[in-house]
N, C-alpha and C positions, 0 to 999 in steps of 0.2 A: 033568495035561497041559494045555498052552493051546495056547487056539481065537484061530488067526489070522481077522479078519475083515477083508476087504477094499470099503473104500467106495466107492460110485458116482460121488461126485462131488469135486470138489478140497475139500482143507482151506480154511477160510474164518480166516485171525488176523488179529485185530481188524480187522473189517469196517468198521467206523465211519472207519477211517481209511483206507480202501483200497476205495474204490467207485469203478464204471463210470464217472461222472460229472463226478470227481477226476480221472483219467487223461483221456479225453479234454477236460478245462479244460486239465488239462497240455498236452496235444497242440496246442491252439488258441493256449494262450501262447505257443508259438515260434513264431508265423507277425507279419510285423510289422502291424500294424493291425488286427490279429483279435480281436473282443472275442467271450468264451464269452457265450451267453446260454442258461438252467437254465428248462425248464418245467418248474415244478414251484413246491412253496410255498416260501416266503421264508427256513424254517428249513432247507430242505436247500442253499441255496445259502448261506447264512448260517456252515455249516458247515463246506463246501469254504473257504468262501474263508480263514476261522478256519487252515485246516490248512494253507494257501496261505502264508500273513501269515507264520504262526510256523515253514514251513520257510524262504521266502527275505527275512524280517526286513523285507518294504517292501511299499507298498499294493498290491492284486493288483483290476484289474478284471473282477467278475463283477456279469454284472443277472440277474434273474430274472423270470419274467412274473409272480411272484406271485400263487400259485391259493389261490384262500379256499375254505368249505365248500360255497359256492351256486356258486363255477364248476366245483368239482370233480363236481358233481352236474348243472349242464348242459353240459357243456363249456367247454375251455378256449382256443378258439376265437381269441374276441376279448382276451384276455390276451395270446395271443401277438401278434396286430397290434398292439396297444398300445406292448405291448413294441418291439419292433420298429418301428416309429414312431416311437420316443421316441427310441431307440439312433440310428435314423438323422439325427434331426433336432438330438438336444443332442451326442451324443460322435462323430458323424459315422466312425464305424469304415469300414476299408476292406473287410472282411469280419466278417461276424457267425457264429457258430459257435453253433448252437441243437441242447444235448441236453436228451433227456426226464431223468426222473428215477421212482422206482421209483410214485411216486402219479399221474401221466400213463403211463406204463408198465401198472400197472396197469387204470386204466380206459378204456385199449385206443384212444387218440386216434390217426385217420387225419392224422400230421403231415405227409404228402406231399400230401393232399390238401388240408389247410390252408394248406399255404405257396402251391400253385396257385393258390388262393382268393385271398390276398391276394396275388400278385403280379398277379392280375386285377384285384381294386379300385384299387391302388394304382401307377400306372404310373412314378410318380418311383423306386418299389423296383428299376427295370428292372439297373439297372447294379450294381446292390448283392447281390455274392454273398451267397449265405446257404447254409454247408453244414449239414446237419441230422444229426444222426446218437443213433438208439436206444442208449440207455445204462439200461437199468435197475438199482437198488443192488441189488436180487435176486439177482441173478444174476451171475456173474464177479467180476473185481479189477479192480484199477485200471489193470493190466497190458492188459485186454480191453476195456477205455473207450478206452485212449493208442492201441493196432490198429483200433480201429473207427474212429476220429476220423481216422486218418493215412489208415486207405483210403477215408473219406468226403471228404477234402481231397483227395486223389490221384485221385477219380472226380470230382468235381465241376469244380476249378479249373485244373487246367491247360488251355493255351491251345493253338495250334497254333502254332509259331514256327521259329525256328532251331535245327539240332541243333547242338551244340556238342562238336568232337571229344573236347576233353580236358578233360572233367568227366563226373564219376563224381558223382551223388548219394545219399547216403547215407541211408534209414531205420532210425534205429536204433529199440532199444526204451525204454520209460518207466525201463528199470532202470540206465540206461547216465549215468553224468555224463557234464560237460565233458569231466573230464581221459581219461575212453575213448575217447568220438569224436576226442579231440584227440592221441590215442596211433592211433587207426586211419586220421586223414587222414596224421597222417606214414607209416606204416606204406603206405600207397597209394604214397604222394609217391615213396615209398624205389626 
């Protein structure tokens, strides 16, 4: 006779190409001027970007604060202003997009408290959104990186402005192409 056994948590296929960190890069890529930025070491962003490249065939910009063995063990603090520093002052993005990754995940950094910090030291940062959003490869897909990045952009950035009767906008998910969303605006249109 067979023993059905049911697992606790989702199926994980091939993880390596389907982490938190990936999806919301994806997330960040659609915004115009948003540039992802990866705390974490230089091979996990190194990796995204690898998977970035070889699905849309053309340069993809991702920085990373690049965590060596000595900041992972005092913190990664001043990496991230580094970073952040650097992005603002050579590639001038309009928004920065800063997730952890599973080794800043791990060692448990207060990144809300760090980004406080330097928008304190640093006052030219004032105008310069920076959404932050927890992505461990631990844990979830890449599906739950692209949800966490959209409702960190969606809490963080919008403005207070004009309502605009007829527009509908649209959240899709990381799973959707072009040609879906481009079958559900008509489909709205209709």
């Amino acid at each position: 006779m067979a023993t059905i056994t049911t697992p606790k948590k989702s199926v994980a296929v091939n993880p390596l190409k389907q982490s938190q960190p990936l999806g919301a890069a994806l997330a960040f890529l659609g915004l115009k001027g948003m540039m992802p930025l990866f705390h974490g070491s230089q091979g996990c962003t190194a990796f995204a970007k690898v998977m970035l490249v070889r699905h849309f065939r053309e340069a993809i910009p991702l920085s990373t604060t690049a965590m060596s063995e000595v900041s992972t063990i005092l913190g990664g603090e001043d990496n991230v202003e580094q970073a952040i520093l650097t992005l603002a002052e050579k590639s001038k993005p309009s928004i920065i997009g800063l997730c952890t990754t599973a080794l800043t995940e791990t060692r448990g950094e207060d990144m809300e408290g760090i980004l406080r910090t330097i928008r304190k030291r640093h006052p030219e940062l004032h105008d310069l959104p920076i959404v932050f959003v927890s992505t461990p490869d631990y844990k979830g897909a890449l599906q739950d990186g692209f949800a966490a990045a959209v409702e960190s952009i969606v809490k963080e950035l919008p403005r207070v402005g004009e309502t605009r009767a007829n527009q509908i906008t649209l959240l899709v998910s990381a799973a959707f192409a072009p040609g879906d969303v481009q079958e559900i605006k008509e489909i709205i249109e209709a």
